[in-house]
Residue frames relative to the residue before (quaternion, step in Angstrom):
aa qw qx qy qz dx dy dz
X 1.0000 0.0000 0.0000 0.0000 0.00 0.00 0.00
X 0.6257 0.5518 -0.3709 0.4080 3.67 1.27 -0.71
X 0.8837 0.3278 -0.1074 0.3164 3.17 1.11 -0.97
X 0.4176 0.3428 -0.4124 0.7335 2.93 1.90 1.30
X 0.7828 0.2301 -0.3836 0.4325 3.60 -0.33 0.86
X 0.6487 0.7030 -0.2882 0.0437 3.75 0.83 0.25
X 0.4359 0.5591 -0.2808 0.6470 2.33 2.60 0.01
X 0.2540 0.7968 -0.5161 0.1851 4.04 1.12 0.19
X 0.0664 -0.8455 0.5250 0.0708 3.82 -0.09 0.64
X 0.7725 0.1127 0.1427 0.6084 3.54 1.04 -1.68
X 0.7835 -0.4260 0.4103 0.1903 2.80 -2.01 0.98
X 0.7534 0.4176 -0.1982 0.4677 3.38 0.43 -0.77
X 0.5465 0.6298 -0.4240 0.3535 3.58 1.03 -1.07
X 0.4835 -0.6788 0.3483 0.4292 3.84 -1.26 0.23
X 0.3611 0.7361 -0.5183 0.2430 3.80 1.73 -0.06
X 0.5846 0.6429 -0.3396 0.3599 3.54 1.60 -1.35
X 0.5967 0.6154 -0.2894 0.4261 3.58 0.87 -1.44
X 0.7991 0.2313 -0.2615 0.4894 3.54 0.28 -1.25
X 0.4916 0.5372 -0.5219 0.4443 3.95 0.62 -0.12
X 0.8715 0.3961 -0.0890 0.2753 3.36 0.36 -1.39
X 0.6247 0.3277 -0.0874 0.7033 3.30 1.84 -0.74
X 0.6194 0.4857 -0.4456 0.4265 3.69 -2.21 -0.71
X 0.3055 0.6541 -0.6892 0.0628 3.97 0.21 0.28
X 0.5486 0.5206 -0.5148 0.4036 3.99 0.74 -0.68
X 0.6675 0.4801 -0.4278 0.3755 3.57 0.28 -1.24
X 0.7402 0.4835 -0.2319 0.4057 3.53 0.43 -1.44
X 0.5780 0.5687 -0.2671 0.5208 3.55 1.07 -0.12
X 0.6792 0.4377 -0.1847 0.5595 3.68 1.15 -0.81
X 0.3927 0.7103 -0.1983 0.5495 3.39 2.02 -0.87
X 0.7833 0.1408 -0.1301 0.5913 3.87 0.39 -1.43
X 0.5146 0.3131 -0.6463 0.4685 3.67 -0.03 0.29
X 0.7546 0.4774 -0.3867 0.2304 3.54 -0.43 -0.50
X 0.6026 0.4230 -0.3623 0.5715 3.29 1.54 -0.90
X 0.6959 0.5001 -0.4894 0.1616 3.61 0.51 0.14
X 0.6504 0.5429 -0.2058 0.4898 2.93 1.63 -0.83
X 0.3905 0.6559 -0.5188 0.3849 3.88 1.19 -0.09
X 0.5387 0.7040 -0.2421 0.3944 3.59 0.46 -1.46
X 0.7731 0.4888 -0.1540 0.3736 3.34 0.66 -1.06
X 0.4993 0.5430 -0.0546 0.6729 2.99 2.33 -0.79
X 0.7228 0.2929 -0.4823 0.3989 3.55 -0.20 -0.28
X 0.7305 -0.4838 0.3836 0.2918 2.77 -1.74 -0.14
X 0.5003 -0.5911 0.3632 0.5180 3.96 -0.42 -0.03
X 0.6592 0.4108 -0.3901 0.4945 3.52 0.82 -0.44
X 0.4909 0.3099 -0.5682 0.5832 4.07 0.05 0.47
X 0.7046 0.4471 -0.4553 0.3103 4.08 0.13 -0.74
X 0.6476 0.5028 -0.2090 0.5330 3.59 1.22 -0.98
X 0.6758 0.3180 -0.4483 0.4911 3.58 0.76 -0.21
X 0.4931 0.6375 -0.3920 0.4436 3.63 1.18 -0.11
X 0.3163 0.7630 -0.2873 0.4851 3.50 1.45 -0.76
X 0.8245 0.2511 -0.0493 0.5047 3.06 -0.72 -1.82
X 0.6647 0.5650 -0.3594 0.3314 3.37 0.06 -0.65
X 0.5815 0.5832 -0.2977 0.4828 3.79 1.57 -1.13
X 0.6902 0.5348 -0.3754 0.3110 2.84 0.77 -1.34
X 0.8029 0.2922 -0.2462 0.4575 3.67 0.62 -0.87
X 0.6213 0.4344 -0.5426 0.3616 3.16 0.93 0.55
X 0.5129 0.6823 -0.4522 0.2589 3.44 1.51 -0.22
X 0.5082 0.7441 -0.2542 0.3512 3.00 1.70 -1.53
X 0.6067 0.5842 -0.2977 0.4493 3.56 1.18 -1.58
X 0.8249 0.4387 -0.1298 0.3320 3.25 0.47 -1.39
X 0.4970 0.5687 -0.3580 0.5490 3.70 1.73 -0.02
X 0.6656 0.4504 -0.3005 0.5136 3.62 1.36 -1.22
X 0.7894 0.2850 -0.4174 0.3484 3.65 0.38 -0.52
X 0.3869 0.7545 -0.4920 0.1973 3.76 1.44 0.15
X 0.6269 0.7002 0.0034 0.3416 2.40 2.09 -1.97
X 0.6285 0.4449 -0.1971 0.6068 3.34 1.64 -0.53
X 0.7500 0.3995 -0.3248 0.4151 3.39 1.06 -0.05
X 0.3700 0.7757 -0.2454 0.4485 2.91 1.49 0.00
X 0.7947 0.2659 -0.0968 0.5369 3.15 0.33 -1.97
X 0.5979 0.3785 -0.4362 0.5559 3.96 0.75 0.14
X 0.5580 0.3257 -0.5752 0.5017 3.59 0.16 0.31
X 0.6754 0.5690 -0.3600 0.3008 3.83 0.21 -1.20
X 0.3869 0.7066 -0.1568 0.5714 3.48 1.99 -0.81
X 0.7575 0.2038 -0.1898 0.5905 3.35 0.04 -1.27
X 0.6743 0.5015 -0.4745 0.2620 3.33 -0.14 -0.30
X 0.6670 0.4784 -0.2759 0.5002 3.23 1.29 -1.55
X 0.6222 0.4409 -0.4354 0.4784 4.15 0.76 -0.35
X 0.7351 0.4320 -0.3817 0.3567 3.92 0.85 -0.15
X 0.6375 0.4516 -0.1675 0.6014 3.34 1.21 -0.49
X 0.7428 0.2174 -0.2049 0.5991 3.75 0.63 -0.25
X 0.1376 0.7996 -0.5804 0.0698 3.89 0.33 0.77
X 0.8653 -0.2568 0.1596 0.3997 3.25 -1.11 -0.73
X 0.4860 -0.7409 0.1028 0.4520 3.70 -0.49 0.51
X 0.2694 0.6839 -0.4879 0.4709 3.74 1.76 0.50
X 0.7267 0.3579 -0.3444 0.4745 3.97 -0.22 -0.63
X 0.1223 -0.8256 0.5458 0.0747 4.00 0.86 1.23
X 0.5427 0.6083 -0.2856 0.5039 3.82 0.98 -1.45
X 0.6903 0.5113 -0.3406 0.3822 3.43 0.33 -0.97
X 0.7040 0.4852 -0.1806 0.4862 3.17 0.50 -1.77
X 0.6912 0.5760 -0.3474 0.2643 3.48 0.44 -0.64
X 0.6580 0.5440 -0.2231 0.4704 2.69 1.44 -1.07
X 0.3855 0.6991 -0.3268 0.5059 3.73 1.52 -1.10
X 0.7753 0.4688 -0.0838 0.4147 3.43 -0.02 -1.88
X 0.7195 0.3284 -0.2831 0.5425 3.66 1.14 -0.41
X 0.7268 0.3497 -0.4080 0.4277 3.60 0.73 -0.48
X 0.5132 0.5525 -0.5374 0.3776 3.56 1.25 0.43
X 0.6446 0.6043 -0.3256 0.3366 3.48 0.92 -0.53
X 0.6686 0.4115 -0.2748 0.5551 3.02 1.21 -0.84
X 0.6157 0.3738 -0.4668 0.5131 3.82 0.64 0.27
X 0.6182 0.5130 -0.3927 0.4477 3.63 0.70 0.18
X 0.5410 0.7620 -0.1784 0.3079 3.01 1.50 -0.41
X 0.6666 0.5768 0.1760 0.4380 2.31 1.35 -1.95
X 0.5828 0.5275 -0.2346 0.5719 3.07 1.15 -1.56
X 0.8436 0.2155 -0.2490 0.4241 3.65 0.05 -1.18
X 0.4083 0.6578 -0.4454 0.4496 3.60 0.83 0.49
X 0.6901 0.4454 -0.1928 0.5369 3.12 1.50 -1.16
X 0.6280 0.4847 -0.4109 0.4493 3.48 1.07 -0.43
X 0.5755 0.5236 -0.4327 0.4555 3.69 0.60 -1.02
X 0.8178 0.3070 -0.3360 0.3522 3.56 -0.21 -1.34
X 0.4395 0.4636 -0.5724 0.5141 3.91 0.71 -0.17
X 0.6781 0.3638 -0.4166 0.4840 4.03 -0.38 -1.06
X 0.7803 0.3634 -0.3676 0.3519 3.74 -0.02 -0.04
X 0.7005 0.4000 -0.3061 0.5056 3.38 1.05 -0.93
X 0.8819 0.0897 -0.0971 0.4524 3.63 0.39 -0.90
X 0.5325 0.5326 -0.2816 0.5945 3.73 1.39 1.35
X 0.3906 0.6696 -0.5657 0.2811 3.68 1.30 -0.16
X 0.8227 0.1409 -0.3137 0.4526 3.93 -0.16 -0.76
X 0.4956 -0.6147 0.4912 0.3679 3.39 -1.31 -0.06
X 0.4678 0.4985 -0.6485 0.3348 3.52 0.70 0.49
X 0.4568 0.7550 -0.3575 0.3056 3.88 1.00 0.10
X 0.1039 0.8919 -0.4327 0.0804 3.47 1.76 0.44
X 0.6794 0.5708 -0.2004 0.4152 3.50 0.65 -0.88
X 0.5292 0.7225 0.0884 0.4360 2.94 1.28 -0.79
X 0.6674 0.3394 0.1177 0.6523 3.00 0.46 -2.11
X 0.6419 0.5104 -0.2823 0.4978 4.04 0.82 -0.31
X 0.6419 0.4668 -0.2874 0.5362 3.43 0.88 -1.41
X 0.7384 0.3590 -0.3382 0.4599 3.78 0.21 -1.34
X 0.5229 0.5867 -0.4697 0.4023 4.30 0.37 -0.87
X 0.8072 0.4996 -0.1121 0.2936 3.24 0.49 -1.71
X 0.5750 0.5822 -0.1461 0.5560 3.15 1.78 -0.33
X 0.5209 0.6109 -0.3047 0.5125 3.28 1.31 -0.92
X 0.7986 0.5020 -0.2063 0.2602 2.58 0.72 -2.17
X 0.5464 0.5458 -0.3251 0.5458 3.69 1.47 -1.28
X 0.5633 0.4370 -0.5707 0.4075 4.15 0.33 -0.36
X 0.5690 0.6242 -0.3442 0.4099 3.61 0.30 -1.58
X 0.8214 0.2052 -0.2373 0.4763 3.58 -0.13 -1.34
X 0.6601 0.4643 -0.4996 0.3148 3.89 0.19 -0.08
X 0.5568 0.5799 -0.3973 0.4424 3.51 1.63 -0.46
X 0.6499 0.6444 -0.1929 0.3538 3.05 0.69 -1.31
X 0.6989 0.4997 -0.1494 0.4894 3.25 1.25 -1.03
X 0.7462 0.5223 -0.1534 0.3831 3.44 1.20 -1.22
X 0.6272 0.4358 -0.1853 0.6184 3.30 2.23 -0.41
X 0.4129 0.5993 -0.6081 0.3171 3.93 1.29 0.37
X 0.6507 -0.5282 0.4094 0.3604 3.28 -1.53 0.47
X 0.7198 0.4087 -0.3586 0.4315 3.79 0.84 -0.27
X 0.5761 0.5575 -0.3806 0.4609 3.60 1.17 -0.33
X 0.0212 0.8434 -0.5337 -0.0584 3.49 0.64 -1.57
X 0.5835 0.6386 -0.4826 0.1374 3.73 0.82 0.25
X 0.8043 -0.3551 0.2674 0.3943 3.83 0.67 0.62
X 0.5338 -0.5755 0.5199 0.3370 3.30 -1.16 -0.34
X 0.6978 0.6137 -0.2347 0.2854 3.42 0.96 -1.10
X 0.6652 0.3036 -0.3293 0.5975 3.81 0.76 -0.61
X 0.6571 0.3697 -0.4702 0.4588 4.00 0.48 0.01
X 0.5223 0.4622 -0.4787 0.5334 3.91 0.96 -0.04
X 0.7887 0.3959 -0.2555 0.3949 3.64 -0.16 -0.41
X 0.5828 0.3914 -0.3440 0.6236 3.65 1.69 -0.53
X 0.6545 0.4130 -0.4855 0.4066 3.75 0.69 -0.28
X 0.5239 0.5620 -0.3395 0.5427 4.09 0.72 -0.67
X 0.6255 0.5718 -0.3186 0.4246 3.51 0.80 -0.53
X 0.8620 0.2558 -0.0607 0.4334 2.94 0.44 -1.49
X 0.3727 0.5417 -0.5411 0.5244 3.64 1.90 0.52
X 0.8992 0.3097 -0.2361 0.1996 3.28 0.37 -0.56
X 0.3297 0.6480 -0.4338 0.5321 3.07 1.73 0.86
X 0.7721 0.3929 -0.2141 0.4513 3.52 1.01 -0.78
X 0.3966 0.6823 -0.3008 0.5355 3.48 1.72 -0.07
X 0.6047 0.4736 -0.2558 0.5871 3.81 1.04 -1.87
X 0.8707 0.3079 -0.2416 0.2979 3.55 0.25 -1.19
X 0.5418 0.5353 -0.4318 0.4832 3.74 1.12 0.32
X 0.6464 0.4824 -0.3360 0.4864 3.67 1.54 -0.60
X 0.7582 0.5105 -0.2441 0.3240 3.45 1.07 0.02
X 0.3453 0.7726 -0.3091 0.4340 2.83 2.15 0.53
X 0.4098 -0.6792 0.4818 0.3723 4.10 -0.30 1.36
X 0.4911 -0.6269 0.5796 0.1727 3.28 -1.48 0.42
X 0.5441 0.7051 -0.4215 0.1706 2.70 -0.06 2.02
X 0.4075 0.3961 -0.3880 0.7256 2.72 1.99 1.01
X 0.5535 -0.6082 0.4149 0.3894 3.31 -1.53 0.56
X 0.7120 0.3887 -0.4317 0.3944 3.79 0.75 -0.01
X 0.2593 0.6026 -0.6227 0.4264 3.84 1.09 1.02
X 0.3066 -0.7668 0.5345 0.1799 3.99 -1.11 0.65
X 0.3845 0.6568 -0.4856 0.4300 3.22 2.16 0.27
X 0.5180 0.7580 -0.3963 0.0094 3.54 0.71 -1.13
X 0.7381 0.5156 -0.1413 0.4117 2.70 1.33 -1.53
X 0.8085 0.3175 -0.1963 0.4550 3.71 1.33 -0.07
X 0.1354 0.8671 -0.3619 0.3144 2.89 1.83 1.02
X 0.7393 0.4010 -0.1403 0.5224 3.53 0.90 -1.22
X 0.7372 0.0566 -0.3032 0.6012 4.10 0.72 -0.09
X 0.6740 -0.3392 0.4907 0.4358 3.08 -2.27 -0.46
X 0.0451 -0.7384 0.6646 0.1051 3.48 -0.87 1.05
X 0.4635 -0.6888 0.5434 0.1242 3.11 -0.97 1.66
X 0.6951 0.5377 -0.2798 0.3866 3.82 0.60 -0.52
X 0.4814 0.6886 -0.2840 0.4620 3.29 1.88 -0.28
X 0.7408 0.3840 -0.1006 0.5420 3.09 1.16 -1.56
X 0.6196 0.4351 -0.4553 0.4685 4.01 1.06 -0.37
X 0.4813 0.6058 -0.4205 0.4740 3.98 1.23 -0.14
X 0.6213 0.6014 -0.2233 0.4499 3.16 0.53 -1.48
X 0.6721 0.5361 -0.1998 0.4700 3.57 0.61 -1.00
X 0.6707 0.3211 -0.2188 0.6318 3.47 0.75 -1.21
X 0.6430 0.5166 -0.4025 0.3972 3.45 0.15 0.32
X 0.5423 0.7287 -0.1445 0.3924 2.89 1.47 -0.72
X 0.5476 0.5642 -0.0140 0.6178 2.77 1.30 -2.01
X 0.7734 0.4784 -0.2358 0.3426 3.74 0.21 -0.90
X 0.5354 0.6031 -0.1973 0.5573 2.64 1.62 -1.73
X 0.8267 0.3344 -0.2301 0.3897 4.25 0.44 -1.07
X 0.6299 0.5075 -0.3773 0.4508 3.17 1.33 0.30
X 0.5550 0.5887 -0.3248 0.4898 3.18 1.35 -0.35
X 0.5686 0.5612 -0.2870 0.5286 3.62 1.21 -0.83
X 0.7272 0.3935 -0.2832 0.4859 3.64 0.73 -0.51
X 0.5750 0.4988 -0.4004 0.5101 3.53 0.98 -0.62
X 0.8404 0.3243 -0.1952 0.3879 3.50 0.30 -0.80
X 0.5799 0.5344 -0.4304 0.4391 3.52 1.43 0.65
X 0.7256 0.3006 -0.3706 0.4957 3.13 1.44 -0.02
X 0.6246 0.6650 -0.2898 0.2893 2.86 0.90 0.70
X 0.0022 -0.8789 0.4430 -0.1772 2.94 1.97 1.17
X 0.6183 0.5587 -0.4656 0.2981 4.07 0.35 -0.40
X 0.5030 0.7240 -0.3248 0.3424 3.16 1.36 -1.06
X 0.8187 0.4323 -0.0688 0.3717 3.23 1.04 -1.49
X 0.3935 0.8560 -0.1159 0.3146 3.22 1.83 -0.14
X 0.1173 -0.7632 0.5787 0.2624 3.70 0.65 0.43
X 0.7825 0.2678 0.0149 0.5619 3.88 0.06 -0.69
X 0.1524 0.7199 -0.6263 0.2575 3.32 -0.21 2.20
X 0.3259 0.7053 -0.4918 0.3931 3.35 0.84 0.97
X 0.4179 0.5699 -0.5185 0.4814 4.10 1.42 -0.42
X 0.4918 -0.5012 0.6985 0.1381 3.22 -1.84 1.19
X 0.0163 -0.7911 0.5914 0.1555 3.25 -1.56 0.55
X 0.5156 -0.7360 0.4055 0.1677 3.32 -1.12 1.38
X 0.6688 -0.4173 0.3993 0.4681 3.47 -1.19 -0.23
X 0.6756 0.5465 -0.2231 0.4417 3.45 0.58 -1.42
X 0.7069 0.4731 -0.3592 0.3839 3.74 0.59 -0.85
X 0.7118 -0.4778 0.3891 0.3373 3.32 -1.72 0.41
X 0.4648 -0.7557 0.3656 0.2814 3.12 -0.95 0.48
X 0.6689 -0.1087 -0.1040 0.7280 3.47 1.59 0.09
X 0.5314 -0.6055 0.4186 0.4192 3.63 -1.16 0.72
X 0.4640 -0.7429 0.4824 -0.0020 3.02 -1.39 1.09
X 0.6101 0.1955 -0.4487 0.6231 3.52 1.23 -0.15
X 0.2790 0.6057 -0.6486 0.3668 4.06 0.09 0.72
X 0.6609 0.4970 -0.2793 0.4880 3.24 0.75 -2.13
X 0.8094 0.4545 -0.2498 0.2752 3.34 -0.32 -1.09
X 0.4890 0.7101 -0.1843 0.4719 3.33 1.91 -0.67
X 0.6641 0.2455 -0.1727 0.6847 3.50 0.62 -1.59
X 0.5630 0.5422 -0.5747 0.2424 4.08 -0.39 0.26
X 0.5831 0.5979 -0.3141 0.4515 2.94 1.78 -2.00
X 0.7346 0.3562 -0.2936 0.4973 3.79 0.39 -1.19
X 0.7018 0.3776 -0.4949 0.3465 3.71 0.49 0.10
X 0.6252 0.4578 -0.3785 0.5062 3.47 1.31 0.37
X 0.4046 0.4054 -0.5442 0.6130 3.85 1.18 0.30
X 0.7312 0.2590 -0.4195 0.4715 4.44 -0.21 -0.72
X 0.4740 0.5339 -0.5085 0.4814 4.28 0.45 0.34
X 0.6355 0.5064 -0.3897 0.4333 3.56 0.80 -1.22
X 0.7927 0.4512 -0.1954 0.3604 3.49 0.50 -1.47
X 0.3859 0.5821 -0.4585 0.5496 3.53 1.31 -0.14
X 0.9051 0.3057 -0.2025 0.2151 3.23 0.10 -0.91
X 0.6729 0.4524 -0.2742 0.5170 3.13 1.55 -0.18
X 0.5593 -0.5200 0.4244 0.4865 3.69 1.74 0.11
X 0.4529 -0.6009 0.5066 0.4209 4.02 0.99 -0.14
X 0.4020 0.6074 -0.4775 0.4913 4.25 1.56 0.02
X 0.0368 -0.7960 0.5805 0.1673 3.13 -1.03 0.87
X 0.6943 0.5402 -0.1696 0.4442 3.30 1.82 -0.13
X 0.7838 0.3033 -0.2066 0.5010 3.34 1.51 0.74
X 0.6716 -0.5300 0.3666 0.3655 3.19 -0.41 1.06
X 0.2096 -0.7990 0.4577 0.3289 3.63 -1.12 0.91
X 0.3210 -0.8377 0.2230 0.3813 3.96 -0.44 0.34
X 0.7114 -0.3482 0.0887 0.6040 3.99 -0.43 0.06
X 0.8584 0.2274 -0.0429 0.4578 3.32 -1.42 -0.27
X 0.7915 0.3610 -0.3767 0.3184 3.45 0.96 0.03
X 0.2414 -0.7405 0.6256 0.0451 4.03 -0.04 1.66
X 0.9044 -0.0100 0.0888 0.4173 3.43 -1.85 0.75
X 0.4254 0.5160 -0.5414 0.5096 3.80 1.00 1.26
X 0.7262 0.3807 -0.5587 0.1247 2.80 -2.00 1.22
X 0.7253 -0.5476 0.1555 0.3872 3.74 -0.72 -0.46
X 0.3980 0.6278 -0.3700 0.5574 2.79 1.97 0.47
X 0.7083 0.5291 -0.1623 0.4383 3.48 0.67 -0.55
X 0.5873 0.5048 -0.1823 0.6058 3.25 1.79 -0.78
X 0.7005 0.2701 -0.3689 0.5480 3.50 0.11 -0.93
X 0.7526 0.2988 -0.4896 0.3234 4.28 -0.14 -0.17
X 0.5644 0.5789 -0.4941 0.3199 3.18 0.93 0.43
X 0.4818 0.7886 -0.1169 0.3639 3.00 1.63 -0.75
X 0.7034 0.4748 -0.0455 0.5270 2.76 0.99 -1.74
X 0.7080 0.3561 -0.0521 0.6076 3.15 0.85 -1.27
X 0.4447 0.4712 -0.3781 0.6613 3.28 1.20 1.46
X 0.7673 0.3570 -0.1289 0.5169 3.46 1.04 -0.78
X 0.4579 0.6821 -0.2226 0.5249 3.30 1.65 -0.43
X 0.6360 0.5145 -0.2041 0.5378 3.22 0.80 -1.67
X 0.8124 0.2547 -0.2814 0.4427 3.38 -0.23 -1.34
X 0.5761 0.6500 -0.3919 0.3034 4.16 0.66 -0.52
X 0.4264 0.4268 -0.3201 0.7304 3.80 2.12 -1.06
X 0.7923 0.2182 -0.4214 0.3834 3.55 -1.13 -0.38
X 0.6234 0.4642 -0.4035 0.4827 3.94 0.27 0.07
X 0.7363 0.5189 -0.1801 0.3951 3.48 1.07 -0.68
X 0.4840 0.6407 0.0493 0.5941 2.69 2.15 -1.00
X 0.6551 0.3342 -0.2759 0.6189 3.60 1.37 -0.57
X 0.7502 0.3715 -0.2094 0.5053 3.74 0.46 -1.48
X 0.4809 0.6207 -0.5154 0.3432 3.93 0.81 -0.01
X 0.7932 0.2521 -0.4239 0.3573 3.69 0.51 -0.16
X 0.4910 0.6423 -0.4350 0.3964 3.36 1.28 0.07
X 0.6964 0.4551 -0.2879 0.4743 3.37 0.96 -0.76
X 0.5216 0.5109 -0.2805 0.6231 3.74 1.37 -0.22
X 0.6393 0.3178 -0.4263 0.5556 3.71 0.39 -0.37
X 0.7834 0.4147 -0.2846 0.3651 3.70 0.17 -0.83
X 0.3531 0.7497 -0.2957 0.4753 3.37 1.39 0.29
X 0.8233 0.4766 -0.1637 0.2615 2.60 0.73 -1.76
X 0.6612 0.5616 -0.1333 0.4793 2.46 1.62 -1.89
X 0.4156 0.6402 -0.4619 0.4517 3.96 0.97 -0.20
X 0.8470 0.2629 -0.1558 0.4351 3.17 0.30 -1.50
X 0.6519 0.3997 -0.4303 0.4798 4.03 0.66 0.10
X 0.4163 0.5525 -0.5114 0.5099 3.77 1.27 0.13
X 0.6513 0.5655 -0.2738 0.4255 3.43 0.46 -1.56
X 0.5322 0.6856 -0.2197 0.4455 3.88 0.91 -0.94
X 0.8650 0.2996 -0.1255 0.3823 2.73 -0.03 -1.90
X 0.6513 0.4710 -0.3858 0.4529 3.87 1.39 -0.93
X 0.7333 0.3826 -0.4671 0.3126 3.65 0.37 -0.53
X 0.6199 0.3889 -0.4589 0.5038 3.90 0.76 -0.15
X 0.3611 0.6283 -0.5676 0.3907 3.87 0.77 0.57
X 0.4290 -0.6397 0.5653 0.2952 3.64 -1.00 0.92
């Protein structure tokens, strides 16, 4: 589908027709791609493997960019100017209550999966998380930044719960793994999680396929009647990589061991990219705050620089 719709420009064109229409064909299309699979060989399945992996990777980074421009828009609709008081208020309260939360979420992680201190690993992941909450506030309320409470409340809830996903996906083999206890039957609550993730996981995939502007160096192009309404081999793009990061869910991101029962998106492969991709998250939205300060102070460097050398 990427590679028949990426040159789609216009409405009329026939890239639109087959994006938009052909559901029998495209139906006759996925039975077949499922059952091919079953056919190849293991080495096309294992070079498929490797290949997820870096497209999952792709597809965590552009979640991550869609993410923090929605978190943006929100915080510029709800926190406007300081006349719209109603507005702000409301801004100003749902930031509290994501601050709320957030450290609600820190305490109970330090209790449930941090009680002893042989829990070092652990005890690192949650500290370090704190610690990133602390500095994005901190940062988002300096006097040159000025961006509010609200898009750091919702990036801090964010990134508890990236580190939450990735302490629950630790194998159960120390006693501070939270698999431990459901190691020995089929926990059904594993797999109804899993699911709602799922769901999350495919709605995100749609938000961020049409959301090709986001990704755009140059958003300054007028748009016509005739043109698409978002780009379509984007869409089709971030699905492909959200179905290389579906593979790895399911195999634990392990490409060399079997996955075992009842256990979905568990082990230390799964942990550390959540992790990471916990640290990622919060590293764009920090970069993302101080980027125009460091661009404004640029600026002024170089029109100081200007003004003294054409000084008699």
């Amino acid at each position: 589908m990427f590679l028949t719709t990426f040159k789609t420009s216009k409405l009329h064109g026939a890239g639109n027709t087959w994006h938009s229409k052909w559901w029998s064909l495209k139906f006759v299309l996925l039975v077949v791609s499922v059952a091919v699979p079953f056919f190849c060989p293991l080495s096309f399945i294992q070079l498929y493997g490797e290949i997820a992996r870096i497209g999952a990777g792709i597809f965590l980074l552009l979640q991550l960019i869609s993410v923090i421009e929605f978190i943006t828009w929100w915080n510029n609709y709800w926190m406007p100017e300081e006349k719209l008081k109603q507005c702000g208020f409301l801004g100003l309260f749902t930031s509290t209550i994501f601050y709320i939360a957030s450290m609600c979420g820190i305490v109970l992680m330090y209790f449930l999966y941090a009680a002893r201190r042989l829990c070092t690993l652990n005890i690192f992941f949650i500290t370090w998380t704190a610690i990133l909450l602390i500095v994005m506030m901190v940062i988002s309320l300096h006097s040159k930044v000025n961006r509010g409470l609200l898009s750091s409340g919702i990036m801090a809830s964010y990134i508890v719960f990236l580190c939450w996903s990735a302490i629950r996906s630790e194998p159960a083999i120390e006693k501070c793994s939270p698999q431990k206890a459901a190691a020995g039957n089929g926990n059904w609550t594993s797999v109804v999680g899993f699911l709602i993730a799922m769901c999350s996981i495919v709605m995100a995939t749609f938000s961020t396929g049409i959301d090709s502007q986001s990704f755009q160096f140059r958003k300054d192009k007028v748009q016509k009647e005739d043109d698409i309404p978002y780009d379509y081999g984007f869409f089709h793009f971030v699905f492909s990589m959200g179905a290389m990061y579906f593979a790895m869910l399911f195999i634990s991101w392990n490409l060399d061991h079997s996955t075992k029962k009842w256990s979905i998106d568990v082990g230390w492969a799964s942990t550390w990219v959540k992790i990471i991709n916990e640290w990622i998250a919060a590293s764009i939205y920090l970069w993302k705050l101080i980027s125009p300060v460091v661009r404004q102070a640029k600026v002024m460097d170089q029109e100081g620089e200007i003004h003294y050398t054409e000084s008699p």
